[in-house]
N, C-alpha and C positions, 0 to 999 in steps of 0.2 A: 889104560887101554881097555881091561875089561870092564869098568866102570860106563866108558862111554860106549859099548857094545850092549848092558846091558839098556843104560839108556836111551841106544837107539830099537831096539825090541822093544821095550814101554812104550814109544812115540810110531814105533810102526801098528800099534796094536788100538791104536786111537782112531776114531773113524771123521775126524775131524783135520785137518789138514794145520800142521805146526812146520814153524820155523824159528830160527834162533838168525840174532846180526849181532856182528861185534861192534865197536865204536864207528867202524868205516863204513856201517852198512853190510859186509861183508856178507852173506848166507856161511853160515859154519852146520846147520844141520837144517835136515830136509825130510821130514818122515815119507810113507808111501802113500798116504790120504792128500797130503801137498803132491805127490807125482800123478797121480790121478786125476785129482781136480784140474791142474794147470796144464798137464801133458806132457811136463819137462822131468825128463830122469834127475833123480838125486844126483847123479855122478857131474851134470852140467849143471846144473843150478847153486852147487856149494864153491864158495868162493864168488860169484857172481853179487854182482850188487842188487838188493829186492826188485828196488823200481823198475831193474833190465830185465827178472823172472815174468814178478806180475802183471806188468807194466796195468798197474792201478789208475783207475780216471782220479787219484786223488795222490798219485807218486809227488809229481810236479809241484803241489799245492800244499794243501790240509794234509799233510803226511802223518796219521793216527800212530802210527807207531814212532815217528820222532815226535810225535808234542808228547807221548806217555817218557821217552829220554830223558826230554827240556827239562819237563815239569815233576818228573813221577807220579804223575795222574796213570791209573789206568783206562783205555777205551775199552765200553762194553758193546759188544752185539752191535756192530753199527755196520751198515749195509753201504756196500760199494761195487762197483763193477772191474774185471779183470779180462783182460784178453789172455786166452789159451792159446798155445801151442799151434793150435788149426786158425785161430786168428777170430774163434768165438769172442763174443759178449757173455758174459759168466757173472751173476750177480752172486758175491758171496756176504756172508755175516762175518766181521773180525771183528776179534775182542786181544787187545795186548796189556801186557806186563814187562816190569823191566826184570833184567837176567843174572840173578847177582853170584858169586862164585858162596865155597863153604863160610870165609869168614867177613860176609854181606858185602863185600867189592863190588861194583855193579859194573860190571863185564860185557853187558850189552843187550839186547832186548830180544821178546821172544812175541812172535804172532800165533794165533791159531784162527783159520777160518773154515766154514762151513758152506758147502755148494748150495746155494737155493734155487738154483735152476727150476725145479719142481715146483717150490711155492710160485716162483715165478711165472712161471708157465700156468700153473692152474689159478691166479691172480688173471692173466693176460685174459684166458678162456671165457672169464666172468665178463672182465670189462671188455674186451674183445679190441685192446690196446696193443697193437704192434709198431713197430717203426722200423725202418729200413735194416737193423742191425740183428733183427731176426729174421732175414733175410741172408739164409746161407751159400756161400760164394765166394771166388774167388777167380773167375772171371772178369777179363778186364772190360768187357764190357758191359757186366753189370756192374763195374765200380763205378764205369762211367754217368750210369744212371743212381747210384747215391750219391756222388757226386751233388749233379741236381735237381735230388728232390728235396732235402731243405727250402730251398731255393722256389720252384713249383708248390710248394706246400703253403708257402706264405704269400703265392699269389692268387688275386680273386677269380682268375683265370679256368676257363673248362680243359679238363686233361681226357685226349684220349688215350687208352691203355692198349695195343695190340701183343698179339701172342696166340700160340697155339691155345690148346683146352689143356691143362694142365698148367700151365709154366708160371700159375702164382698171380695171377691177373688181382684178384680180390685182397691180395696182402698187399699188393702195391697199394692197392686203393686206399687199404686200412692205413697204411704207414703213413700217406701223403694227408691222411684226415688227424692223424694223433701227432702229426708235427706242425698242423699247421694252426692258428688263431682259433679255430673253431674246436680243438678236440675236446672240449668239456659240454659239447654239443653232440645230436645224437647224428648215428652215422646209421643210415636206412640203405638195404640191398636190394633190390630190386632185379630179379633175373627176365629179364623181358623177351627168354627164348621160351621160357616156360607156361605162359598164359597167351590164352588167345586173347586180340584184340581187344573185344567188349571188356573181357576180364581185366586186361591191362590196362584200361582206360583210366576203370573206376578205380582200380589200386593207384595208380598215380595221381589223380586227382580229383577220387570221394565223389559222392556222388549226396544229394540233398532227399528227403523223405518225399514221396512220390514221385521219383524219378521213373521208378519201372515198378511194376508188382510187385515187388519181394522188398520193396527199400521203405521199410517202415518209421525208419529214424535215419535222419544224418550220422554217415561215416566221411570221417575223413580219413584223405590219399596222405601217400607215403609222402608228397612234397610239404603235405603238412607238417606231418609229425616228424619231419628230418629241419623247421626252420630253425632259421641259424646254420645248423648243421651243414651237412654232408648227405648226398644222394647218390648210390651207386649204382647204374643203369649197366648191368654186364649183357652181352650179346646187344649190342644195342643195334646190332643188322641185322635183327630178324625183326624190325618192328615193319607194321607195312607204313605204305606212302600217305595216308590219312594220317595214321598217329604221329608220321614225324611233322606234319605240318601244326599239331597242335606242340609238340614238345619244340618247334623249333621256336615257336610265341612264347615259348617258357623262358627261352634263353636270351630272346632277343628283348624282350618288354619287362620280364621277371612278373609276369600275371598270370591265370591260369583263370578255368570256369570249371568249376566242379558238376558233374552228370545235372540236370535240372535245375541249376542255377541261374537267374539274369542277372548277376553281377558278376564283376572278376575278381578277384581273390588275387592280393600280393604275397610275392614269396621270396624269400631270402635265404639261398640253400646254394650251398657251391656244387657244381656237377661235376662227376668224374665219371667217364663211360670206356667201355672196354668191349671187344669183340676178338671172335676167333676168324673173321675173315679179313679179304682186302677190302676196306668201304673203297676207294678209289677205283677200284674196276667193278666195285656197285653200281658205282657212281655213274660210270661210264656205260651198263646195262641198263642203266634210268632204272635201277629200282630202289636207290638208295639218292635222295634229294640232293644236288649240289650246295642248293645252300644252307641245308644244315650239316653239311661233311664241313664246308670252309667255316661255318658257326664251332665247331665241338674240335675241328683240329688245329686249334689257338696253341697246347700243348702235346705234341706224341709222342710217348711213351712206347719204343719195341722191346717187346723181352725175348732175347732170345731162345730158340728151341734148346731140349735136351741135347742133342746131336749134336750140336755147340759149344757145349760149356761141359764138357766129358771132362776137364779138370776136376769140376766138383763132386762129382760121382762117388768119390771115397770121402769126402768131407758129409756129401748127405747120408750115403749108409752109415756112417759112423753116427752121425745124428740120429738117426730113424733107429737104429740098433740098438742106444741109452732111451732111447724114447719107449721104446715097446719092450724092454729091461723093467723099465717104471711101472709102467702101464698093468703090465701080464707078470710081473715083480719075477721076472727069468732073471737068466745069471749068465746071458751067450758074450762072448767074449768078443768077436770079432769072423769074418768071414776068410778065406782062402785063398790065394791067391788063382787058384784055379777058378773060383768062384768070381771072383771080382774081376780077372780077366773077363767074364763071360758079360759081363755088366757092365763095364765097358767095350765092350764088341756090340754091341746093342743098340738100335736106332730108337726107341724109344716115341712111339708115337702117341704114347697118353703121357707123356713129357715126366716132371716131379710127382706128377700122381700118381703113374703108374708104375715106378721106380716103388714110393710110398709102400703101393699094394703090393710089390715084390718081395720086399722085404716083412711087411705082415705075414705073407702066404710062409717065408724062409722060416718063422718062429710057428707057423702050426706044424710044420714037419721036422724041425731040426731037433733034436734029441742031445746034443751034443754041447759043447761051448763053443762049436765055429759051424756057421752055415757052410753047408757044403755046396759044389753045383748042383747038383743031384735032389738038391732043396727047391732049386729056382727051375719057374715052370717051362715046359719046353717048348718055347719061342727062343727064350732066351740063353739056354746052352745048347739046343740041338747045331750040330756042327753047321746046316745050310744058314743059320742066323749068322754065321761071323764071316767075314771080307777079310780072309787071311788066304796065306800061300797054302795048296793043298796037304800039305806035307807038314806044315806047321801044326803042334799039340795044344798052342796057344798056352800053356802053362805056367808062363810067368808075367808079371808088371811089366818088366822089361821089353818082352815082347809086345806089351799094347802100348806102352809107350813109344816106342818104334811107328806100330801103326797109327797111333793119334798124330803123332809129327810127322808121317808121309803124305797123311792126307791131308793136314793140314795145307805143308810145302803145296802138295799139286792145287788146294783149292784158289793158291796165290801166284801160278805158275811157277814154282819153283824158287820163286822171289825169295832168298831169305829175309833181307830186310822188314821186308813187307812182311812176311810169317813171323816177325819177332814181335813187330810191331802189334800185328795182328794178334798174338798169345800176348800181352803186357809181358812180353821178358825183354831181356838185355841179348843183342845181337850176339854178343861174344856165350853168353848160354845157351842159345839157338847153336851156333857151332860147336862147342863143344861137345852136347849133346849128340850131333847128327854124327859128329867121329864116333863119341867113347860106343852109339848103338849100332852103328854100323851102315847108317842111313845112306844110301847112291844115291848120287843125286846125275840126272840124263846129263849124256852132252850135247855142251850147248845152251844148258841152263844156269 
């Protein structure tokens, strides 16, 4: 006993994540760098079988730690992916060995791997490579859209993207370009809210050497330098009604005329366009063309608002909070429950970006290892920001959870069915919950 005390102290004191399986697979030990990475306490992961801890994209298959059993090979540094606890994408480095007791019995096998989220991530930043599974969530209706974007990804089809101004419009873009045929082609962005007109023209389709005064040499437009590729036209309803009658010959012929040109120029670029408004009631003001709305909305894409998907809200401060640990190399541990009450009481109208910049703002103040409310600016815990009972201190989970499934209830009339459905749970979770919180429900409803 105290042999295996002292070496579980050695194996906690490792900054690299270990575990040991007996012949059955079994977890028999679990250091704290494994609790960490994965999110699963030692006390539930021991005795559990690996592949139900890490659940590895290579459990099922190429199992590196049973071919090092078979064989007594051992794997070195070889890179796989793991789902944590919150239901991340976790790329880590394992390297195993087999486990043999004092007189060489080989008793079972031991892993160690290492988090590369970090490399990963500043790899992604370079190649600017996302795909749907860095897309933090657990909203059912954003599964509903990973679902099918594989699927959109792989077809030659124009996607439009709607959403507020924050809610990740350009990661979808990116995700739907690195999964599809084309991602080893270049992926061009294009904010078309941002230039006026003339300027926008010639960014999108270059203009030839004495087009205007200043064009001393041919440049070519962004549909150039994206062929093959990927072009991503965000805001694409602020363009005016000239430039869509030229962008809509883009999609409809795949030709274009670059600024003083008398030829047309073919182009071969899949388009993905994204807005923070309604084009349909553009549509219907005539200042947004009908037929290049029914041209570009082949695929729509809605992402839902913050206000929406308040489930995630602990899953992205937890993200945001390892991110800017890394970043600004702090050491904050986690937020309060006072705090995160306040953050989710919050309507959130700059959506994930402004969430983002909340929690930036909580690490130039917070002093401490847990942001406090006191941290977050005041919109967002001044008492008039929260739709609670006057009387309520708002001070626990429990109490916003309550609130997040009252309103949910009324925004479905009371429907539970329909509110189960609506949250991806299981009706009998829906009730349970609404007894153990204490949820009334009218009568009548």
């Amino acid at each position: 006993m105290v042999m295996i005390k002292e070496r579980d102290v050695i194996l906690d004191s490792i900054t690299d994540g270990v575990f040991t399986v007996d012949h059955q697979w079994n977890i028999t030990s679990f250091n704290k760098a494994a609790e960490k990475i994965t999110g699963v306490a030692r006390e539930d992961a021991i005795g559990q079988k690996c592949k139900d801890v890490l659940k590895a994209d290579i459990c099922e298959g190429k199992c590196s730690l049973r071919y090092t059993m078979d064989t007594g090979k051992p794997v070195v540094s070889k890179t796989v992916y793991i789902v944590n606890a919150s239901g991340e994408h976790i790329p880590i480095s394992i390297s195993t060995a087999i486990l043999k007791d004092e007189k060489g019995t080989v008793i079972g096998g031991v892993e160690t791997f290492r988090d590369m989220s970090l490399v990963e991530k500043l790899r992604k930043e370079i190649e600017q490579g996302y795909t749907y599974e860095d897309i933090i969530s657990k909203n059912h209706k954003m599964h509903q859209l990973f679902r099918i974007l594989p699927d959109v990804a792989n077809s030659l089809s124009t996607v439009l993207i709607e959403g507020e101004s924050g809610t990740g419009k350009e990661l979808f873009a990116r995700a739907i370009h690195n999964l599809s045929p084309r991602k080893n082609k270049p992926f061009v962005v294009v904010n078309c809210g941002a230039m006026p007109d003339t300027l926008l023209e010639s960014e999108l389709f270059g203009y030839k050497a004495g087009a205007f005064t200043d064009a001393k040499r041919d440049k070519p437009g962004r549909f150039k330098l994206a062929h093959r590729g990927t072009v991503f036209l965000d805001e694409i309803g602020d363009i005016s009604p000239a430039l869509q009658v030229r962008l809509l010959r883009v999609l409809q012929e795949k030709t274009y005329e670059p600024l003083g040109a008398i030829e047309s120029v073919e182009t071969d670029v899949r388009v993905v366009v994204a807005t923070n408004k309604k084009l349909d009631e553009l549509m219907k003001e005539g200042t947004f063309r009908e037929d290049l709305y029914y041209r570009i909305n082949v695929m729509r894409l809605e992402l839902p608002p913050m206000r929406e998907r308040k489930e995630d809200i602990p899953l992205l401060v937890d993200h945001f909070i390892r991110s800017y640990n890394t970043i600004q190399n702090r050491m904050i541990d986690d937020m309060t429950d006072e705090a995160l009450a306040c953050l989710m009481a919050y309507d959130y109208p700059g959506n994930i970006r402004e969430l983002k910049n909340i929690i930036e703002r909580s690490f130039i103040l917070c002093k401490s290892k847990m942001i406090q409310k006191e941290h977050l600016p005041e919109p967002v815990f001044k008492p008039g920001a929260m739709e609670h009972p006057p009387h309520s201190d708002m001070s626990t989970l429990k109490d916003m959870e309550a609130i997040f499934l009252t309103n949910a209830l009324r925004r479905n009339n009371w429907n539970r069915l329909k509110t189960a459905g609506d949250l991806g749970i299981h009706k009998s979770t829906l009730f349970r919950k609404i007894k153990s919180l204490g949820i009334r429900i009218p009568e009548g409803k």
